[in-house]
N, C-alpha and C positions, 0 to 999 in steps of 0.2 A: 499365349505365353508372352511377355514383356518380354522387349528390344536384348535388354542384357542379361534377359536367363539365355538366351539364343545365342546371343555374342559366345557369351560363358562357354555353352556347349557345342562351340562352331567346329567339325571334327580335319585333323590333318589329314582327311582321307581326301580332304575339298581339292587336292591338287590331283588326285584322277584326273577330273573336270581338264585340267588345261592340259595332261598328259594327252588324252583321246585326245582334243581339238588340235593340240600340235601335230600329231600324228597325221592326222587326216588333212591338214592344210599340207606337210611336207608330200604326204603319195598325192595329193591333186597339183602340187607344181611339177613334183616328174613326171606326172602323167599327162601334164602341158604339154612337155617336152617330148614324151616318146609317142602321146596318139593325137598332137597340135591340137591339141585341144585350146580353149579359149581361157586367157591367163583370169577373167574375171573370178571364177570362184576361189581358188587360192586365194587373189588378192582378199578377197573379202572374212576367206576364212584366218588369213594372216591377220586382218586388223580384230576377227571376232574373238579369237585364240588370245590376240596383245590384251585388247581390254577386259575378258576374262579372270586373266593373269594378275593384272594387276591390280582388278575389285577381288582379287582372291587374295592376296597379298596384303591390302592394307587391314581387311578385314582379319585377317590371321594377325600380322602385325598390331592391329588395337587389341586384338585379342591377349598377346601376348605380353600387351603395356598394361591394361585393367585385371588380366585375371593369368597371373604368371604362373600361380601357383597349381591353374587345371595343365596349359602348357608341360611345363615339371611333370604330371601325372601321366600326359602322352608318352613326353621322351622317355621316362623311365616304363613302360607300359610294353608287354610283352608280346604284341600286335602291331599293336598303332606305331612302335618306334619304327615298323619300318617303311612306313608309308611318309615320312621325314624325307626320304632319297627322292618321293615323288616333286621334291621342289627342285632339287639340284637338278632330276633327270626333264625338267619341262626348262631350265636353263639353258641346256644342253641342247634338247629339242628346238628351241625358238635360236638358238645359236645356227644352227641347222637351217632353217627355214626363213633367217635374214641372209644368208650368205651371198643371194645372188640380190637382197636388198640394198642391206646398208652392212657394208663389211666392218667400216668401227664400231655398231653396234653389235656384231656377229661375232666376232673375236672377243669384246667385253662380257659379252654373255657365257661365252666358251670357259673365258677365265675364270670368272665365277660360279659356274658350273661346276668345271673343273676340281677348284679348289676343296667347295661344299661337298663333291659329290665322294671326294678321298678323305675330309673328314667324316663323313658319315659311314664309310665304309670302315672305318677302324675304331668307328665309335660301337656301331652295329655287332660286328663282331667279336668286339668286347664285352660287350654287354650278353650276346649272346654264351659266349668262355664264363663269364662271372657271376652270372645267376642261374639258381635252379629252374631250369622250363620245363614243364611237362611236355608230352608231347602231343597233349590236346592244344599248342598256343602255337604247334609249327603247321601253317598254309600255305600257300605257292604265295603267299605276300612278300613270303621270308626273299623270294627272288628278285623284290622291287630294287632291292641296296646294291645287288650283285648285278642285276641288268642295268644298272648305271654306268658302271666300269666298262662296257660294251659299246655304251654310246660314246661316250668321252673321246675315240678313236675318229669316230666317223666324223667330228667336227674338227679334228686337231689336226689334220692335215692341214698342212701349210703355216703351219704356226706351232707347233715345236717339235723336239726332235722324233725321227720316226721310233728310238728305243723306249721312248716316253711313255707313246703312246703304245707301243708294246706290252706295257709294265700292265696297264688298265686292261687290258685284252686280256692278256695272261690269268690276271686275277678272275676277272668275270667270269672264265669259263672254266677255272678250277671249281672255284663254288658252287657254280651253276651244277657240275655233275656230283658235286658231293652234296647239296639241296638237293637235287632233284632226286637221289636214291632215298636220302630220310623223308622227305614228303611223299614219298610215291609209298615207301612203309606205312608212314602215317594212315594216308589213306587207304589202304587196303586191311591192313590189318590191328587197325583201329576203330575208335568210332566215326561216324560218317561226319561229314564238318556240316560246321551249321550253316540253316539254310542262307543266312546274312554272307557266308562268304565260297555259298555256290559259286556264284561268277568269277572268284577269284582263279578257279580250274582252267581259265583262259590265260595266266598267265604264263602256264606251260609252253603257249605258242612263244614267247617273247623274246628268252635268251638265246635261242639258235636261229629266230627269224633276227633279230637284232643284230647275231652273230657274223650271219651272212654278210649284213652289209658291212659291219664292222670290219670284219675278213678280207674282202677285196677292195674296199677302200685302203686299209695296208698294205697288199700284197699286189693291187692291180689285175689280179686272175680269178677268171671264176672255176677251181680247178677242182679236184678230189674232196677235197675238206668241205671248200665250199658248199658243194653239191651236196655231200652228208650234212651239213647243218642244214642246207634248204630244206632235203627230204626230212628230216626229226622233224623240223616247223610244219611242212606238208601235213605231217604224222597227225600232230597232238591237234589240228584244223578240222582234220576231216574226223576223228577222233571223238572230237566235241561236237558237230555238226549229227554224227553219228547218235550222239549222246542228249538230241533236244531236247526232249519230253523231261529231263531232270530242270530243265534252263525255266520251261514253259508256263509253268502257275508261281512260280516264286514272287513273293510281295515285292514291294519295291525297298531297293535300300540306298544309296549312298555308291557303296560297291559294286552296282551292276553299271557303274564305268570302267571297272577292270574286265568288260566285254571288250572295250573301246581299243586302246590302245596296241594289244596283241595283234588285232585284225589288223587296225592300220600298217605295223612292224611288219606281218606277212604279205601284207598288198604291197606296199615297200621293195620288201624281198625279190616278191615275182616281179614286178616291172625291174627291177637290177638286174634279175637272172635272164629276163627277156632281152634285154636290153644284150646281156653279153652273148647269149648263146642262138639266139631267133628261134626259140622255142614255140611252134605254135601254139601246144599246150599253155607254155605258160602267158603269152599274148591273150588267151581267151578267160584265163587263170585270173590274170591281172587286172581285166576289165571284170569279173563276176567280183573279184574279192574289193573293188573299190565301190560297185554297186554295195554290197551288201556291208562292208563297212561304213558309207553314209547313211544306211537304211537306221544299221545298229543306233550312230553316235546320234542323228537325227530323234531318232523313237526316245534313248535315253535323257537325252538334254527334254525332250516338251515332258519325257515323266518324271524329271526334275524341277522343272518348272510350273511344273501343276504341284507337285508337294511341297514346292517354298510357297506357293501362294496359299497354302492350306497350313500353314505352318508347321510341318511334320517331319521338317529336317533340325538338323540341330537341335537337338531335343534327349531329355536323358533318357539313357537307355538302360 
């Protein structure tokens, strides 16, 4: 297939990618921190994560200069619009994961994050209110826009006001429980989702392991609340873990980077919960979920990298 039939069909789903790598570079520098581990891999997964980002970025951006009109077809698209938050929420994530780098970069990223991440959230759910959706087009995707608002908190400390970042929290875990009842209908007493967006069932881990941290980075406590959002994230982990043999022959897609990011959000989790409570549970928790989270993001990136060199990504579907 020629350079710009590829361009053309490069999908917004390409910011998974930097979602997962953000993720798994922030739980290997706290886990510098809480098992001293040696700062080398973060470092490296920090610079693999930045340039990532930004060969995703431009190419989305050419993308968006030569062929605006498929662009337009995403935004207004009744899937793909929401995987748009996946750029504001790797903003946010890398805002996150410079903080103990380069703090003017940390903060400029948070802004813009920030910003992106509350227009898309009132663009999202407008869009949602104003078109007919069946409810063959609602998947745990629907929770990428709403799991943003969640993150927004955990970098905004120290840089504006605590009701602010309130406001974000608030929002995220309203929707999150009114998403998560109409997709859990969906799924059950609908048809079974296709198999391209199996993996996205991992996203159920996200808003309440996200939640966590988001929680006691505002509050300071890891207290009753907290504890029920870790246990729900706990839940839907072992849940899916329970649930392999669905995971296990699925072709490859694009998608099965939304394994990536949830894992890393609960690896996250437990080293914060360890961290407050000296759980040994979750000490042993924390070390198996950051193993198996670099197994996951490892496997998926080389079976990404074998389908671009075959050319089978970006391709119409």
């Amino acid at each position: 297939m020629k350079t710009s039939a590829r361009l053309e069909n490069f999908p917004i789903m390409m910011f998974a990618i930097t979602m997962g790598l953000s993720g798994l570079s922030i739980a290997y520098q706290k886990a510098a921190h809480l098992f001293h581990c040696s700062s080398l891999i973060p470092s490296i997964l920090v610079a693999l994560t930045t340039i990532t980002f930004i060969a995703i970025s431009l190419t989305y951006a050419t993308k968006f200069i030569m062929y605006r009109q498929e662009v337009k077809k995403e935004f207004t698209h009744p899937v793909r619009v929401n995987f748009f938050a996946a750029f504001s929420i790797t903003l946010l994530l890398m805002s996150i994961m410079y903080q103990e780098l380069n703090t003017t970069a940390s903060v400029a990223l948070w802004w813009v994050g920030m910003v992106l991440q509350a227009f898309l959230t009132f663009y999202t759910i407008s869009f949602w209110i104003n078109h007919s959706l069946e409810i063959q087009h609602s998947n745990p995707a629907w929770f990428i826009p709403i799991v943003g608002n969640v993150v927004v908190p955990i970098g905004g400390i120290g840089i504006v006001n605590h009701n602010f970042l309130m406001y974000f929290f608030s929002i995220g875990i309203l929707f999150w429980i009114i998403l998560f009842t109409i997709i859990l209908n969906r799924i059950i007493f609908h048809n079974q989702l296709a198999k391209k967006f199996m993996p996205t069932l991992f996203i159920f881990i996200a808003p309440p392991a996200v939640g966590v941290i988001s929680y006691v980075k505002l509050t300071g406590h890891f207290d009753l609340f907290a504890s029920f959002l870790f246990n729900i994230g706990l839940f839907f982990t072992f849940l899916l873990v329970f649930m392999y043999k669905n995971f296990m022959k699925l072709e490859f897609f694009i998608s099965w980077w939304a394994f990536t990011f949830p894992l890393t959000a609960m690896t996250i989790a437990t080293i914060l919960s360890y961290h407050t409570t000296k759980s040994p549970f979750c000490y042993y928790l924390a070390i198996g979920l950051l193993i198996v989270s670099t197994i996951v993001v490892s496997f998926v990136a080389y079976k990404t990298i074998c389908h671009m060199l075959k050319k089978e990504i970006c391709v119409i579907e």
